[in-house]
N, C-alpha and C positions, 0 to 999 in steps of 0.2 A: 767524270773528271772535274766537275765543277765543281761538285762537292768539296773533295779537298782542294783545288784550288781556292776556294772560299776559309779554306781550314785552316793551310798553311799561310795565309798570304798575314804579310804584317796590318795590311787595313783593315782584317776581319776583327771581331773581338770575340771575346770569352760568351759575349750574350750569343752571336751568330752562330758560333757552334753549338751550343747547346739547342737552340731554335730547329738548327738542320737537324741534328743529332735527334730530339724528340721527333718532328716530325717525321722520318726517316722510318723512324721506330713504330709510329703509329701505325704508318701507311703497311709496314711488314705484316704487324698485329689484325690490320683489317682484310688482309692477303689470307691470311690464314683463317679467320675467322669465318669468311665467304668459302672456302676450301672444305673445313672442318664440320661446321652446321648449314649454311644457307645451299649451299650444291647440293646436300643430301634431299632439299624439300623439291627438289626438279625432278618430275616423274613422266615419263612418256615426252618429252622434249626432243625435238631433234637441235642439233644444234649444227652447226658449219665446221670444218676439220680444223680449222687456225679460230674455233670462239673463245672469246675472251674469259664462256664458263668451262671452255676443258681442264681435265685435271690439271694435265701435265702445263697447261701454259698460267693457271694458276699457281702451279707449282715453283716456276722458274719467274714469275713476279714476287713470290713468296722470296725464292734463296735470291735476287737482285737484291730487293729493297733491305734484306735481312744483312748480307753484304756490305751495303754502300751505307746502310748507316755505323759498322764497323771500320768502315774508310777513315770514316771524323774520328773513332774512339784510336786509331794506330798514329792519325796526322799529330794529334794530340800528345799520344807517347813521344813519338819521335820528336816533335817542337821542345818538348821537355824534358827531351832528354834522360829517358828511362832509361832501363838495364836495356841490353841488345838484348839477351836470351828473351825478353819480355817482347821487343819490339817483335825479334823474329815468329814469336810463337800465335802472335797479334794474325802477322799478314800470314803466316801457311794455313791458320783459320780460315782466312779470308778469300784465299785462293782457294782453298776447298770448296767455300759456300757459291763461289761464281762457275767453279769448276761443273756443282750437281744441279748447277740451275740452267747450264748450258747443253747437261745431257740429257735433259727434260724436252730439248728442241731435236731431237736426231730423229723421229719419226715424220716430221713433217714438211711439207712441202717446200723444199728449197727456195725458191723464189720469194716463197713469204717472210722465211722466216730465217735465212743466212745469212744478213747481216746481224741481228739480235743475236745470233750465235757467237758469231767471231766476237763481238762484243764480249760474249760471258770468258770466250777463250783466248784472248787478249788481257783482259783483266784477269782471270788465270794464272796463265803464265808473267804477267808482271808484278804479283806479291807474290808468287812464289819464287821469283829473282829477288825480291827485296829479303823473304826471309831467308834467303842463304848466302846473300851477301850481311844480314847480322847477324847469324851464325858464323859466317867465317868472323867478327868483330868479337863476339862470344867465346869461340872457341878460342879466341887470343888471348883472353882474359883468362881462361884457364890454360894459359900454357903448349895447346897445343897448337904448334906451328903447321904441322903437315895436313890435321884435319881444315884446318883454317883455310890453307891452299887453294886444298880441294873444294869446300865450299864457296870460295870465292870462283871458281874457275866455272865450277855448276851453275852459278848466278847470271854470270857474262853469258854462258850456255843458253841459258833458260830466256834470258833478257834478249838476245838474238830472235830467239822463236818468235817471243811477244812482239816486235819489229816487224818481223816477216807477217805476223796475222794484222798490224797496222797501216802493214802496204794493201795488204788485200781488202783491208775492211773500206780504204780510201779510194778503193775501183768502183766500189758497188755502188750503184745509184740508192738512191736514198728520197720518200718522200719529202724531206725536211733538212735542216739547213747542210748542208756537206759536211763531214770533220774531219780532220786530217790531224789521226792522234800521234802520230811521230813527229809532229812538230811542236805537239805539246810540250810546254813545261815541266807538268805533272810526266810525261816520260823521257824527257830529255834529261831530266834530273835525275832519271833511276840510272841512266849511262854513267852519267859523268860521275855519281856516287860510286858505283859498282866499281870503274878507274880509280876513284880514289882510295876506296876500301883494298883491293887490292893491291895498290903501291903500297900503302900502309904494311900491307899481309907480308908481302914478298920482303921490306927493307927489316919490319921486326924480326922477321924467322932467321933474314941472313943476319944480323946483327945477336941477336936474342937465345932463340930457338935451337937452330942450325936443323931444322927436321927434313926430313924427305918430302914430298907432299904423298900423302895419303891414296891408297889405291879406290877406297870406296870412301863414299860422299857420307858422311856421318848422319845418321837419322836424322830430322826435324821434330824439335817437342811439340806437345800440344798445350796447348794455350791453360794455364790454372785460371786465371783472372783475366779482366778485361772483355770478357765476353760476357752479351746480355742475352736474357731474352725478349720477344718479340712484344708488345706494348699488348696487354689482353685489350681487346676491341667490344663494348658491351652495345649491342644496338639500342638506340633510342627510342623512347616509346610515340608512338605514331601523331604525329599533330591532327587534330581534329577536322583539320581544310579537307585535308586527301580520307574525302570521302569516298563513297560511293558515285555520286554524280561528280566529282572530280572528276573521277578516272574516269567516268563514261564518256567524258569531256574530250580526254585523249582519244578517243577512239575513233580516228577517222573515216573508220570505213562506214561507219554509221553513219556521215555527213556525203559519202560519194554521191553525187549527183542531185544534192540537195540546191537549191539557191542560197548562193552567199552571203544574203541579205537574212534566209528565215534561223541561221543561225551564229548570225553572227555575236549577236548582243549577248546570248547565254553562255558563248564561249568564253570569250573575251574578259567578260563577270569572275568567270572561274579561274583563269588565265591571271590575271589582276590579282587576286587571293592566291594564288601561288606564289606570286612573284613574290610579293610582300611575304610570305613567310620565308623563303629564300632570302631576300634579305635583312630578314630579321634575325636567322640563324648561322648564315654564311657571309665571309668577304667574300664580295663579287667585283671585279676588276671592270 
């Protein structure tokens, strides 16, 4: 949510989006790339049911970050006022990608892992309210009044659901800071649009149109443009510190029961030469 919040708001600028936007992209790119080659070199590994190297919770960090850096590329259409059929065809993308990174999580332990769900299923059902509220804007544009209707009516429908998974997601305790995303902007805004699109719908058809509304909700296109792929991720070639006795360095269980003093000085050495390449390669806060 911050994300576009960041996106749309009038004090962000053209450089902030594109800063979120790449690194959004990267972070997807590097999802994948641990996914793709670095998972396969782990052999005989046990790993814990919710680890951060399972597929499937790789996978669902993959379609997040894959997602949320599309948030910035539709805040952006819409700021500018593209075609709707372009806007809509944006977010049912995008609800899709939160949709399969959310069914990535149904195997595992509830408690771990049910809030990050409603998360993907909340954001779900909220671009796919947004794309069929600019489908019914779309469908006006071509004339028809009755599919228009019905699209807008599906949106209000759809927008409801996403509400209900906003109450529940605001029940659940939560390590870190609380959110209560029904009092968000970023969704208070998709309401009061969704209202206003369809006033719109209803006064053009009765004036314009005159059509029936539509029995079935007219398909949703799929996105031509607009859509990227994920930043290819090339690992870097190893700095020379993170040797051998680096890493031996980590290894505490080689120090258990040692005197604090007989190893202190050779840790600490290597320690010092870490950090310094850390901050020679990374912003560190």
């Amino acid at each position: 949510m911050y994300i576009l919040t960041m996106c749309i708001s009038t004090m962000s600028s053209d450089k902030d989006a594109l800063d979120i936007h790449k690194s959004i992209k990267i972070s997807s790119g590097i999802f994948k790339h641990v996914l793709d080659i670095e998972l396969r070199k782990l052999t005989n590994v046990k790993l814990s049911p919710c680890s951060d190297l399972n597929d499937k919770i790789l996978v669902a960090y993959y379609y997040q970050s894959f997602a949320e850096f599309h948030e910035v590329t539709v805040a952006r259409v819409i700021n500018s006022k593209q075609d709707n059929a372009l806007i809509s065809s944006i977010a049912n993308q995008i609800s899709q990608y939160f949709d399969i990174g959310g069914q990535q999580l149904t195997t595992f332990d509830d408690k771990i892992v049910c809030k990050w769900r409603m998360y993907f299923q909340l954001k779900a059902k909220f671009y796919l309210a947004e794309a069929r509220a600019y489908q019914a804007l779309s469908l006006l544009d071509k004339n028809d009044g009755g599919g228009a209707l019905k699209a807008v009516e599906e949106a209000f429908k759809v927008q409801q659901q996403a509400k209900a998974f906003c109450d529940e997601y605001a029940k659940r305790d939560a390590p870190v800071t609380q959110a209560i995303p029904q009092r968000h902007p970023f969704f208070l805004q998709l309401e009061s649009m969704i209202k206003r699109i369809h006033n719109t719908t209803e006064f053009e058809n009765t004036l314009i149109h005159h059509k029936k509304i539509a029995n079935e909700c007219p398909p949703l296109e799929q996105a031509t443009h607009g859509i990227l792929q994920a930043e290819e991720y090339i690992m870097p070639k190893l700095n020379g510190l993170f040797s051998a006795d680096a890493y031996r360095a980590f290894d505490i269980g080689k120090n258990v029961g040692k005197p604090y003093k007989e190893d202190k000085t050779a840790v600490k050495s290597v320690l010092q030469k870490v950090g310094r390449l850390f901050r020679k390669h990374f912003f560190i806060i």
